[in-house]
N, C-alpha and C positions, 0 to 999 in steps of 0.2 A: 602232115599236110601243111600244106603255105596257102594261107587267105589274104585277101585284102584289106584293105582298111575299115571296107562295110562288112568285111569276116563272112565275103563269098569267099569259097575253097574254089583258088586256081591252077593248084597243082595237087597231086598225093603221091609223097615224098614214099619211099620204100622203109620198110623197115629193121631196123640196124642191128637190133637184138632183141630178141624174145624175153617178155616179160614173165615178171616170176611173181608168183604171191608173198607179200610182205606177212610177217608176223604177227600176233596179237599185240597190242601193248597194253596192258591193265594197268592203272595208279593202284598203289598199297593205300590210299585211305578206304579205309570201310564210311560207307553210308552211314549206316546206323549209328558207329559209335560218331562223326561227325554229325549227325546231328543231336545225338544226347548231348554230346562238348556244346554245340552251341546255346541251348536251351539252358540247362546249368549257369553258362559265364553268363549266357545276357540275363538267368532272372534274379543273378547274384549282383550283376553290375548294377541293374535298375533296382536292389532292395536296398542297395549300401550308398546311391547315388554317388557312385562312382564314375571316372572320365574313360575310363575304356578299360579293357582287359583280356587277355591269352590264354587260349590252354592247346596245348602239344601231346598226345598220344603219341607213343614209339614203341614198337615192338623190342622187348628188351633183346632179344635171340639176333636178330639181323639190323637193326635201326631203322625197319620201314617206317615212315610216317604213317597213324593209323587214324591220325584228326589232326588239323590244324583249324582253331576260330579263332576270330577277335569280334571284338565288341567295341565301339560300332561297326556293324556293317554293312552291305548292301545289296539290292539286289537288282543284278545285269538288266534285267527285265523293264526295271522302272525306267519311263520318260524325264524322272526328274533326275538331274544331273547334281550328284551327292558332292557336297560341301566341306565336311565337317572332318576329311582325311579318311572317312571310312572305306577306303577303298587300298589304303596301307595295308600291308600285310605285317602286322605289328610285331607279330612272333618273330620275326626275320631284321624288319628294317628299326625295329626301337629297344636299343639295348639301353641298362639300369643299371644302377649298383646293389648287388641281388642281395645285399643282407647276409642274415643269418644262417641263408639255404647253401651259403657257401663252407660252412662248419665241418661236416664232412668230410669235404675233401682237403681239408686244413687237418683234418684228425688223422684220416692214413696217409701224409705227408710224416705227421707226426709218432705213426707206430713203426713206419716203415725207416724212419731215421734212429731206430731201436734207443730210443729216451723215455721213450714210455707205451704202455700197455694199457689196455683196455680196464684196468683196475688202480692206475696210476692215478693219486689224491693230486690235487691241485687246490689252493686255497683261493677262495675269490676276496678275502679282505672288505670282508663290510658289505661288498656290492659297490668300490669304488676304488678307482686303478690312477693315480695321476701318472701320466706320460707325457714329457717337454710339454709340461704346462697343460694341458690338457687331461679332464677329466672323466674315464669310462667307466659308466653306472652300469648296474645292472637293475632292474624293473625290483627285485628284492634283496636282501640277504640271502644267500644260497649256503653261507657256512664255507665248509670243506666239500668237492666233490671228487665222485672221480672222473676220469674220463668220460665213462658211456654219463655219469651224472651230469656231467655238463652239454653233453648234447641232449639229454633228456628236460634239463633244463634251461637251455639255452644261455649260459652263463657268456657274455659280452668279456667282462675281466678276466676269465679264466683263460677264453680264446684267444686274449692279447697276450697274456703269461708267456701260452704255450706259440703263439707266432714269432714274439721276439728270442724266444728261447734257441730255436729254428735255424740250421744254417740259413739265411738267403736264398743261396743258387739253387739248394737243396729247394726250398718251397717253391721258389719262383719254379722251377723244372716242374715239381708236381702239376703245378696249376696248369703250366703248359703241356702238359701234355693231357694233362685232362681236357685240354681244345681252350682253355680262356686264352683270349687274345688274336686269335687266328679265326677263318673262318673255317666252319663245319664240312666246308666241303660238298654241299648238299647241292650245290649249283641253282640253286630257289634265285631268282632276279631280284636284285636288289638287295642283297642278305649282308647285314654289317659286320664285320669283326670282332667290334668291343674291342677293350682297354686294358691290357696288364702293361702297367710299368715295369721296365726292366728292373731287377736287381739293384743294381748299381746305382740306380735313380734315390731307393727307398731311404727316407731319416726314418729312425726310431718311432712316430707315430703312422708315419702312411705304414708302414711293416705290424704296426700293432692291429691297426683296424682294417687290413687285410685279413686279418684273423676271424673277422663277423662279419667279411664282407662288403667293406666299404675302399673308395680308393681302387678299384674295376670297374670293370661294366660288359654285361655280359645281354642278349639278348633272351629269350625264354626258349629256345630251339635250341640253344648255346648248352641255356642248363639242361635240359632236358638230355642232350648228347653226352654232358659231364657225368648224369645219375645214370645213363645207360651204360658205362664203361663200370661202375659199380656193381649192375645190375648181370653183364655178364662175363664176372671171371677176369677183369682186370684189361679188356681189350676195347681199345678205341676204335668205332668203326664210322666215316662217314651218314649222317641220316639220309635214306633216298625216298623217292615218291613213285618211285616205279618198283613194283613185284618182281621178285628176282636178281632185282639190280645190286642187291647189296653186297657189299666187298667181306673179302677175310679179316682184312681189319692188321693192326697190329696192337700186340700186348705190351701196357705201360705202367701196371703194376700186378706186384703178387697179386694172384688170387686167394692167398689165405688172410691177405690183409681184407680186400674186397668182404670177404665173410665175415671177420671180424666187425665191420663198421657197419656191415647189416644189418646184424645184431644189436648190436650198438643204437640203429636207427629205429630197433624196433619198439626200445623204450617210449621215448617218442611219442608214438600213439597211445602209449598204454594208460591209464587213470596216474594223475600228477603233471605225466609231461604236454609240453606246448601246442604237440598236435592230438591230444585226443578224441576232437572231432573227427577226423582223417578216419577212425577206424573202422573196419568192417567186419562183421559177424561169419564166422567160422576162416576169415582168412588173416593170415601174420602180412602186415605190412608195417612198411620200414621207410620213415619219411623225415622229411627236415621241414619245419616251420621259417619265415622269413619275414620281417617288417624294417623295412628299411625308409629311411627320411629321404624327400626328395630334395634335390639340392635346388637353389637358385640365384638367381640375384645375391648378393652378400653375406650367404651359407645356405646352412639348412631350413627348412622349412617344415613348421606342425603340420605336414603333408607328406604322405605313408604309402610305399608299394607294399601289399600283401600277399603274401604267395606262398606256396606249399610246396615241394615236389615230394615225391613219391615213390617206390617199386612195390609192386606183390605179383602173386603171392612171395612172400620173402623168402620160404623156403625153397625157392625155383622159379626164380625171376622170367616172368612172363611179359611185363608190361613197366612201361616208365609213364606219369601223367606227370607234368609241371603246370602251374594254376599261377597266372599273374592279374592279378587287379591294382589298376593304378587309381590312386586318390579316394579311397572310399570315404565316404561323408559319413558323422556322428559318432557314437560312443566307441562303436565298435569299427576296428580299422587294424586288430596284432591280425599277422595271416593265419594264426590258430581259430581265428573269430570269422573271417572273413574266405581266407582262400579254403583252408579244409575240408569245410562242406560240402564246395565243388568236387575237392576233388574224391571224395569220398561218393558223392551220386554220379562223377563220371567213371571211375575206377569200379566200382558196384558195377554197375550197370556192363561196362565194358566186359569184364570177367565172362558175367551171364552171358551177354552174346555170343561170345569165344569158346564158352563151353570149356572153361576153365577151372578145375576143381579147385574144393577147398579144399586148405592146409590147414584148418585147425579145427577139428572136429570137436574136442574139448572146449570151445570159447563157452559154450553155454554156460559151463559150470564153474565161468568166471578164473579160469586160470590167469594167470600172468605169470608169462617166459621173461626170466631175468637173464640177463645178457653178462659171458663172464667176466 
């Protein structure tokens, strides 16, 4: 029909083509597990008086998005018009230099360049590495470890060892295709890239603390898409927000390497290593701890991202949780103190809702699975 300007109808136009019924469209976040993620970050942000923080639920199987919060945030409803940036969708628009969460994917860089095995020693030398002048500690003496040892322990020297060791092209490729540097693909408004420097660019120290994580920047969507290629079988898939929508994906490493660094991860939680907050009762998961220094004005700063990311059940990856808290205040600020516990009451929690068995029936009786 054609109206006027007072939007009387002074004509009725005929009809061109018969209209048809549109389709459903449902978002893949679940309700429920998005509001356990919120509850969790904000009552971990407000214990640790921390400046904000993320957590990212993915469906390990398709990369659906199954929560996204940040802390602070807001809500549409109020009159009062929010100040303080909480209306950022942090997970997306504020990428970090994610630490130690990056160890991992530095490790099947490193079995997949067949130089070393999952049993291969590495010395950390004291707990202190100097590189052009620059010195990388480790938090103790670790001794000798091996591979899964130093991601169980989180070994800073041993990860530089093994980075400089590395062809370049070879790691830089890994990273890339695990998604650092590019975007996700996720089509989210506003969604940043992050930071890998080319190859070519790297001296002898940015290539060494590339090895823990430093010298990138990656947003928590970012990782969270990195642990999900881990989590299923070696294939990178887009993260979506719509049910169904998720792609075939393509495969960007063995999946016998994938199993391997599982395992490997699932030290990790277990009594000794860095994340055994993170663990849950009757299920095997497989996670990397992160505490990374914020950079600022002229270097670093005693100011710490903490964060955890995650897969379980490990024996049949079901779910990826990545947990980021920025700045937390007082004693406690490693992301084994700070981010684990979230993600250990949002990953608990999540399972349950999902009606996701457990994989370890035996915990009660205090087993601990060594990784070979």
């Amino acid at each position: 029909m054609i109206r006027d300007l007072k939007g009387h109808i002074i004509k009725e136009v005929e009809s061109l083509e018969e209209a048809e019924p549109g389709e459903d469209l449902r978002l893949s976040l679940d309700l429920r597990i998005q509001y356990l993620a919120y509850e969790a970050l904000a009552n971990a942000v407000s214990r640790h008086k921390a400046e904000s923080g993320s957590v990212v639920v993915l469906s390990a199987r398709n990369s659906e998005v199954l929560a996204m919060v940040n802390v602070p945030s807001y809500n549409p409803n109020a009159r009062i018009k929010p100040t303080d940036g909480s209306m950022r969708n942090r997970a997306v628009t504020d990428p970090y230099e994610p630490g130690s969460i990056i160890k991992p994917i530095v490790v099947a860089a490193a079995l997949e360049s067949g130089q070393y095995t999952p049993t291969s020693r590495i010395r950390t030398l004291g707990g202190k590495y100097k590189v052009a002048g620059h010195v990388i500690r480790d938090v103790s003496d670790h001794g000798t470890l091996t591979l899964t040892g130093v991601l169980k322990h989180s070994s800073n020297v041993a990860m530089s060892r093994i980075a400089l060791s590395l062809d370049s092209k070879h790691l830089w490729t890994v990273l890339q295709h695990f998604g650092f540097g590019s975007e996700t693909w996720s089509h989210f408004p506003g969604e940043v890239q992050g930071v890998l420097p080319h190859y070519d660019s790297w001296h002898e120290l940015e290539k060494a603390t590339l090895g823990y994580g430093y010298r990138l920047s990656a947003t928590t969507l970012q990782v969270a898409n990195a642990y999900a290629v881990l989590a299923n079988g070696g294939v990178r898939r887009p993260p979506v927000f719509i049910q169904g929508a998720g792609e075939r994906g393509e495969a960007v490493i063995d999946p016998a390497i994938t199993r391997q660094v599982l395992r490997m991860m699932e030290t990790v939680v277990q009594p000794g290593g860095t994340g055994a907050a993170a663990a849950i009762p009757f299920y095997r998961v497989a996670g990397k701890t992160g505490t990374a220094h914020i950079s600022g004005k002229g270097g670093y700063r005693d100011r710490y991202i903490a964060s955890f990311a995650g897969i379980a059940p490990a024996s049949d990856p079901e779910l990826v949780v990545v947990v980021t808290i920025h700045d937390p205040k007082g004693e406690q600020y490693y992301g084994g103190q700070v981010a684990a516990p979230v993600f250990r009451e949002v990953m608990a929690g999540a399972l349950r809702l999902l009606d996701i068995p457990p994989d370890d029936l035996n915990w009660r009786r205090g087993m601990v699975r060594q990784a070979p």
